[in-house]
C-alpha positions in Angstrom: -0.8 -32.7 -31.8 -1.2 -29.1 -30.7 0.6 -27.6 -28.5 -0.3 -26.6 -24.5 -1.7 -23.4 -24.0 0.3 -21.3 -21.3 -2.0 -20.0 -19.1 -1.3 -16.4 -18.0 -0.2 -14.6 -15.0 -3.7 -12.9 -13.7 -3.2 -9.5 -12.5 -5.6 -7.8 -10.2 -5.0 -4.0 -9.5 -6.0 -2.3 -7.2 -5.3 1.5 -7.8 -7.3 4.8 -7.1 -6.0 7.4 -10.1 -8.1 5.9 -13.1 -5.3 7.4 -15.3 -2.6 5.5 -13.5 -4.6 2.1 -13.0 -5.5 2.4 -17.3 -1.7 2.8 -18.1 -0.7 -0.1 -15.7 -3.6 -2.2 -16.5 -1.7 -1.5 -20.4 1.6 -2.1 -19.7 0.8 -5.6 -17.9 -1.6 -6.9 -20.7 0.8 -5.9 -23.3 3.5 -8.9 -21.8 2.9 -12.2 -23.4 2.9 -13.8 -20.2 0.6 -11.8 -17.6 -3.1 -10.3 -18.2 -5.1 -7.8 -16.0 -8.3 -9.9 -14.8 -10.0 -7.4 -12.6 -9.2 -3.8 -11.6 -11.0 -1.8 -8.8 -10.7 1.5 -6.1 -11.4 0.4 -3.1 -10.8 -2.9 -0.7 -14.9 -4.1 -0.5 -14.6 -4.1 -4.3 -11.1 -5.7 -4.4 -11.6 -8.5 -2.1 -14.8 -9.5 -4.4 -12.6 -9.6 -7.3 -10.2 -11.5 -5.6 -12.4 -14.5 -4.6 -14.3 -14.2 -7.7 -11.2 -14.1 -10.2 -8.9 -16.0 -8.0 -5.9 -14.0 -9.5 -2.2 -14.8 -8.9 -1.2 -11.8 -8.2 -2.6 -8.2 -6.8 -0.9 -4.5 -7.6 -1.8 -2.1 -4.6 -1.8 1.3 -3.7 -1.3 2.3 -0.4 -3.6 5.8 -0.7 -7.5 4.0 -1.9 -11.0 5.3 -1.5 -12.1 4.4 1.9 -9.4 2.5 3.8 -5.9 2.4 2.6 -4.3 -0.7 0.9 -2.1 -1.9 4.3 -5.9 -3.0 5.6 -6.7 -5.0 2.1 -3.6 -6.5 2.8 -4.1 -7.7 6.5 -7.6 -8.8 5.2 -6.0 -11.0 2.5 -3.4 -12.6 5.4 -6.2 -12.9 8.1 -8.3 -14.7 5.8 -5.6 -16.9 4.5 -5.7 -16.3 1.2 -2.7 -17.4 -0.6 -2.4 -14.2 -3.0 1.1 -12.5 -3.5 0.7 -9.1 -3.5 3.0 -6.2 -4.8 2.7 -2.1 -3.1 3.1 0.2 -6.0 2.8 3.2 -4.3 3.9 7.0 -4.7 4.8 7.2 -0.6 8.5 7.2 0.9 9.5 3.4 0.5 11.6 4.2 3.7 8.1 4.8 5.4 5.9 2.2 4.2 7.6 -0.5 2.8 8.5 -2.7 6.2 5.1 -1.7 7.2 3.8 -3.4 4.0 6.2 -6.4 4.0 4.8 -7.1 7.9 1.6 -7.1 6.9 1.9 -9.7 4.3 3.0 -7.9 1.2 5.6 -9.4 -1.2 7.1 -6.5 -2.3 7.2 -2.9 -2.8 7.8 -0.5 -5.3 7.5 3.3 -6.1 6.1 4.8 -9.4 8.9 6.7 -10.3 10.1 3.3 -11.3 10.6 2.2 -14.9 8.3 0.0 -16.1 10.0 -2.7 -16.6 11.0 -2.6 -12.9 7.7 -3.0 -12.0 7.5 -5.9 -14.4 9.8 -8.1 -12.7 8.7 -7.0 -9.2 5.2 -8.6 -10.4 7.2 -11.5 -11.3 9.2 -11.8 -8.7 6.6 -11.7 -5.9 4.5 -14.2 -8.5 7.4 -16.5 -7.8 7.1 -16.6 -4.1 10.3 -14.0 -3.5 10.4 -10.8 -1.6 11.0 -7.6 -3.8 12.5 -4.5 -2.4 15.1 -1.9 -3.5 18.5 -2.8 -2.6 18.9 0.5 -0.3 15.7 -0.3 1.5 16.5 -4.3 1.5 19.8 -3.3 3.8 17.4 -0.9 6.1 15.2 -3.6 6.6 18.0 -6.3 7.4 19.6 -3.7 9.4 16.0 -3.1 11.4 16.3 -6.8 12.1 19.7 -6.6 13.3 19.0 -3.5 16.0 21.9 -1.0 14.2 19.1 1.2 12.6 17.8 2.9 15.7 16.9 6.4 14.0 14.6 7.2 11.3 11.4 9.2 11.0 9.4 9.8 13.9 6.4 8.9 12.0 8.3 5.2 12.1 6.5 5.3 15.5 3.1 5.4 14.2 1.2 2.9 14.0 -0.3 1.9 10.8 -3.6 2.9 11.9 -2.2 5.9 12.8 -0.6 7.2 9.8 -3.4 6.6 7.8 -5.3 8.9 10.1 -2.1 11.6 9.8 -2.8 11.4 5.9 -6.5 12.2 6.0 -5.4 14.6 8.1 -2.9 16.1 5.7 -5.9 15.4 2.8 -7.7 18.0 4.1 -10.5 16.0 6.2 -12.2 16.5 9.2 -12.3 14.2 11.8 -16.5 13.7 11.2 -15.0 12.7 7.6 -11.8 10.8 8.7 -14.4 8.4 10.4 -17.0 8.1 8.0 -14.3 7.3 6.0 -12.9 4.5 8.1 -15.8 3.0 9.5 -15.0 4.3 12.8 -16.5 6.1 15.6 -16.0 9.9 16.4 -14.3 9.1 19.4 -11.8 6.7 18.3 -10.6 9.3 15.8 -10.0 11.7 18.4 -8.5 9.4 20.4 -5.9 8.2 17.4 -5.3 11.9 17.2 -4.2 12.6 20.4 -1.8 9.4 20.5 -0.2 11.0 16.8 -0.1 14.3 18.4 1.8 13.1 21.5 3.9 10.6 19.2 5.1 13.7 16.9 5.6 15.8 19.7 2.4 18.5 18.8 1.2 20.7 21.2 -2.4 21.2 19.5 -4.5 20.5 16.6 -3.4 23.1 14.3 0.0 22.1 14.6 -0.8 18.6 14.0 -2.9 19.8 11.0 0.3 21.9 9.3 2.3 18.7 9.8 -0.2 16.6 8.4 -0.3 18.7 5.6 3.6 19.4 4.5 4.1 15.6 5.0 1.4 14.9 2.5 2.9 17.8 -0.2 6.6 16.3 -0.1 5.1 13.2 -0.9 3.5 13.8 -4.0 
C-alpha cells in the first residue's frame, strides 16, 4: 500500500520588483512542504489568481502597480474569502503593520528579514496565528491598551491617504495619482488637502518635499 501524498502549502505572491517576486517565488518552492501556485503585480490580476488557484496562502507587497496591496486586502475580507495573507513589505512596520493587521492581514514582515523568517511567518499565518515582530507585537497591544498616544503623524492618515502621500513622494501628478487609483481629479485634490492639513503643510510644494523625503528613508 503506498503511502498518502502530502499536499502542499499553495503560495500566491503578489509582488511588484520581478527580481524580488523570482527570488521569493525560489526560496518558497525550494521547501518540501509549500509551492508558488500563481504570482502576479497588481490586485485585478491577484484576485483572479486567487479564485482560480484557491491558494492557502498570499505574500503581499504593500507598494503594487495600480492600487497598493492594503486595498487587495480589504477586497479579500469584503468578499469573505477565507485566504491568510502575509505583508512582506520594505515600509516602516511601525507605519503599516496595524494598518495591515486591521484590514485583515495575518501578519507582517520586512525584507530585511532572513529568509527563514519569512518562512515561518508564511507558516504561521497558514496556521491561522497572527505574525508580527515582538517590538511591534508590544506597540500594537499597547495601542489597544491607550498608553501609546505618540507616534508618527502620518499614524493620522488614513490608509487612503498615505497611499496618496506615496504617489506623491513617487513623483506623480495628481492627473496620474488618479488615473492610477481609479479616482476622480477632484477627489485627489480633496485627499490632498486633508494630508496637507493632517501634516501640518502650508502648500503643495511643501507637501511635495515631504512626500518625497518620506519615500527616500524608506527605501
Amino acid at each position: 500500500m503506498s503511502a498518502p501524498v502530502e499536499t502542499k502549502t499553495q503560495v500566491v505572491i503578489v509582488e511588484d520588483h520581478p527580481l524580488f517576486r523570482e527570488r521569493l517565488a525560489l526560496l518558497i518552492n525550494k521547501e518540501l512542504d509549500m509551492q508558488v501556485c500563481g504570482e502576479t503585480d497588481n490586485i485585478r490580476q491577484a484576485m483572479e489568481l486567487i479564485q482560480s488557484r484557491r491558494p492557502n496562502a498570499a505574500v503581499v507587497d504593500i507598494s503594487l502597480k495600480g492600487s497598493s496591496g492594503l486595498e487587495l486586502i480589504k477586497d479579500i475580507k469584503a468578499q469573505s474569502i477565507d485566504l491568510p495573507v502575509l505583508v512582506l513589505s520594505m515600509h516602516d512596520e511601525s507605519l503599516y503593520a496595524e494598518r495591515v493587521i486591521r484590514a485583515g492581514a495575518k501578519g507582517y514582515i520586512t525584507k530585511d528579514e532572513a529568509s527563514e523568517k519569512v518562512m515561518t511567518a508564511i507558516r504561521k499565518v497558514v496556521a491561522g496565528e497572527i505574525y508580527l515582530s515582538e517590538q511591534m507585537t508590544a506597540r500594537v497591544l499597547e495601542n489597544l491598551s491607550g498608553k501609546n498616544a505618540g507616534g508618527s503623524p502620518l499614524e493620522r492618515l488614513t490608509d487612503r491617504e498615505l497611499e496618496v502621500f506615496q504617489l506623491i513622494g513617487n513623483g506623480k501628478t495628481a492627473k496620474q495619482i488618479a488615473e492610477s487609483l481609479n479616482l476622480g481629479l477632484t477627489t485627489i485634490d480633496t485627499y490632498r488637502a486633508r494630508i496637507k492639513e493632517k501634516l501640518n503643510l502650508k502648500n503643495a510644494n511643501e507637501l511635495i518635499h515631504e512626500a518625497a523625503e518620506w519615500v527616500r528613508s524608506q527605501r
